[in-house]
C-alpha positions in Angstrom: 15.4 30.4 -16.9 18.8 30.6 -15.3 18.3 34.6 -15.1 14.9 34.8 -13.6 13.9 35.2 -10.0 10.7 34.8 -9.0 8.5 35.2 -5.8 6.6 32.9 -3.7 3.5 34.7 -3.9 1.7 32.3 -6.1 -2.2 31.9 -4.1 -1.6 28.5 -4.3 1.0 25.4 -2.5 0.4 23.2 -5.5 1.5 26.2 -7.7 4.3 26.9 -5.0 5.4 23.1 -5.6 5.7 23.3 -9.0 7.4 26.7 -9.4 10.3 25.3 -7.0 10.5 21.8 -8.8 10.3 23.7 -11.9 12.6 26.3 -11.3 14.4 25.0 -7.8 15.3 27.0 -4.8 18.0 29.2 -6.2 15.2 31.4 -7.7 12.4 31.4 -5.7 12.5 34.2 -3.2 9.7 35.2 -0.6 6.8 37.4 -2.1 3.7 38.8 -0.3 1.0 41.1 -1.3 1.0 42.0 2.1 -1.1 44.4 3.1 -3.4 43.4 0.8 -6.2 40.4 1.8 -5.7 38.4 -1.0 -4.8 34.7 -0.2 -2.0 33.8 3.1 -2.2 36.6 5.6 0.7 35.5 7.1 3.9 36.4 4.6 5.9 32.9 4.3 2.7 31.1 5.6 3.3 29.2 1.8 6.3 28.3 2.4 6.0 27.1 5.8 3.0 24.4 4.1 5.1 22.7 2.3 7.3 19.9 3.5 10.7 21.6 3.0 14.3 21.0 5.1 15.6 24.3 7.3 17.9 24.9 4.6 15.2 25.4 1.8 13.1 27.4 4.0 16.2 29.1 4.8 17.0 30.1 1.1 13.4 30.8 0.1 12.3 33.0 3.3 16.0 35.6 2.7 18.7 33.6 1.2 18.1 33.9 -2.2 16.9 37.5 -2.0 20.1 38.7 0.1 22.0 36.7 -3.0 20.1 38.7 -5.6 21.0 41.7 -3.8 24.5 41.6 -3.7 24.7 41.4 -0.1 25.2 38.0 0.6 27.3 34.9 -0.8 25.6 31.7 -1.6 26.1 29.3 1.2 23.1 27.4 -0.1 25.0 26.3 -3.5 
């Protein structure tokens, strides 16, 4: 599991909850299927329903993404 990534985009916060005590922050990334009506118009609006520190939201909403890509180090570790 250490070498997956995966998105937020999961239509659901109970399914959001479990992916990120499950898998933890370091992997969880923001996902949309923006432009596409199917569940939070709002990219992040998941994420922001959940009771989560700035630093959490921080890494979920770009950290871990700008990590993934190489264009960041981890100051979430």
């Amino acid at each position: 599991m250490s070498q997956f990534y995966f998105d937020s985009w999961v239509a659901d916060p109970r399914a959001l909850q479990y992916l990120l005590d499950t898998c933890g922050v370091s992997r969880v990334m923001l996902g949309t299927d923006y432009p596409f009506p199917l569940g939070e118009q709002t990219p992040g609006a998941g994420i922001a329903s959940l009771n989560l520190g700035e630093t959490e939201q921080a890494r979920l909403y770009h950290g871990t993404a700008l990590e993934w890509l190489g264009l960041s180090k981890s100051r979430f570790a």
